[in-house]
N, C-alpha and C positions, 0 to 999 in steps of 0.2 A: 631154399624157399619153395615151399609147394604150391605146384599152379595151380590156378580158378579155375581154370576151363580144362576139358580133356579133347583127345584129338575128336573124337565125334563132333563135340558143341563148334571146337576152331573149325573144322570140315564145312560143316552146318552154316555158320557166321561166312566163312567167303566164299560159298556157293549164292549166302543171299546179298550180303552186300561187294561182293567183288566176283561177279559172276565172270570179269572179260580175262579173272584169271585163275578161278577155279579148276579148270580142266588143262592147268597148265604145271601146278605146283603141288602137291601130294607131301602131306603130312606124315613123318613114319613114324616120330615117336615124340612125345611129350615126358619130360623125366623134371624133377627140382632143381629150375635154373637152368635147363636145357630143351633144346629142340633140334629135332632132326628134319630135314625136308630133303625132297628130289623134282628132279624136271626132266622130261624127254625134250632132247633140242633135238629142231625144225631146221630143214633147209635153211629158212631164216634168218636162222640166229649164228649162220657162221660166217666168217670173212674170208677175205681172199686167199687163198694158200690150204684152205680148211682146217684153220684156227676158231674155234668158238670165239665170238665177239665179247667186246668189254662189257656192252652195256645186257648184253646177257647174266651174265656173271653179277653185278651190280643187282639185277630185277631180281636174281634168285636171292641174293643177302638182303636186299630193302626187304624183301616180301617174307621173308625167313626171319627178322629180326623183328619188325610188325609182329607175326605170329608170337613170336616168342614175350614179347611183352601184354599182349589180349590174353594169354594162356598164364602169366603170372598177375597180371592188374585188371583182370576181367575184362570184358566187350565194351571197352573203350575205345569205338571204332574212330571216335577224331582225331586219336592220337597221330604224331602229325612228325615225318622225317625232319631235325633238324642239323643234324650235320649226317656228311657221309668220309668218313677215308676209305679209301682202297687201294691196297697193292697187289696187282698182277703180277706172281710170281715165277710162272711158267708157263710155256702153251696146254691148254689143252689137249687131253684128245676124248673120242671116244662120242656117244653122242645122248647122254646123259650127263645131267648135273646134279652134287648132292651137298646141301649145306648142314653144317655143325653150328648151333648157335652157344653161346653161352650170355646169360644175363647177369651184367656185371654191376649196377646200381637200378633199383626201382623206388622211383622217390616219389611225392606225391604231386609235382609236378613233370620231370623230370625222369627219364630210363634209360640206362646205355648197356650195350650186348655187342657180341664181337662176332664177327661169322667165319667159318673157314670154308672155302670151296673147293669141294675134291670134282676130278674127272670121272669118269668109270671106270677108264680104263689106268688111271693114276694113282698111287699109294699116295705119294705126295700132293700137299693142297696146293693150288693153280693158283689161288688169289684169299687174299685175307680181308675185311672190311671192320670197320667198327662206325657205326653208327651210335646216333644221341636223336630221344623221338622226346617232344615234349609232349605231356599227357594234358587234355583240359581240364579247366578247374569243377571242381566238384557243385560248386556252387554258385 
């Protein structure tokens, strides 16, 4: 499936409508039925033991699986999280996050995509997710 948008326009699109997290999630590549993304984690975002938190992981796949649906279904910004799974499959380390998207159904209401989340410092993915965003109606 070839996408609508290119990473500029996506770039563009969440600097103006999601500005609180624009300078947080960096686009690296837009391909057919795919997206790549990255995040510098903060202080923040890690837990006790200095393990990267859950809900870190999570923001990078919701906000990575968004992308990946506005970049095949255009700037359908209402498009709206309706389910999320997640498995945590290892610790973290390192202090960068990077998701792998793939878009596995885009329907005209309806879009589901799978994310894989790697460390920086990990060959192997830390957590997997699969999300389902309902798209608004046209009409």
């Amino acid at each position: 499936m070839k996408p609508k948008m290119t990473k500029s326009e996506l770039s563009d699109l969440l600097r103006r409508e999601f500005p609180q997290c624009a300078d947080t999630v960096r686009i690296e590549s837009v391909d057919p039925g795919r997206l790549r993304t990255s995040m510098t984690v903060e202080w923040e975002n890690f837990r006790p033991g200095g393990t990267i938190s859950g809900p870190t992981m999570f923001f990078l796949a919701d906000v990575s699986v968004y992308l990946t649906v506005l970049a095949h279904a255009g700037p359908v910004v209402l498009a709206v999280t309706t389910n999320c799974s997640i498995d945590f499959m290892r610790r973290p380390s390192g202090d960068a996050l990077h998701a792998k998207t793939r878009l596995l159904k885009l329907g005209r209401r309806l879009a589901v995509a799978d994310a894989m989340i790697y460390a920086e410092l990990d060959g192997d993915p830390v957590a997997r997710a699969s999300l389902s965003y309902a798209l608004p109606s046209s009409g």
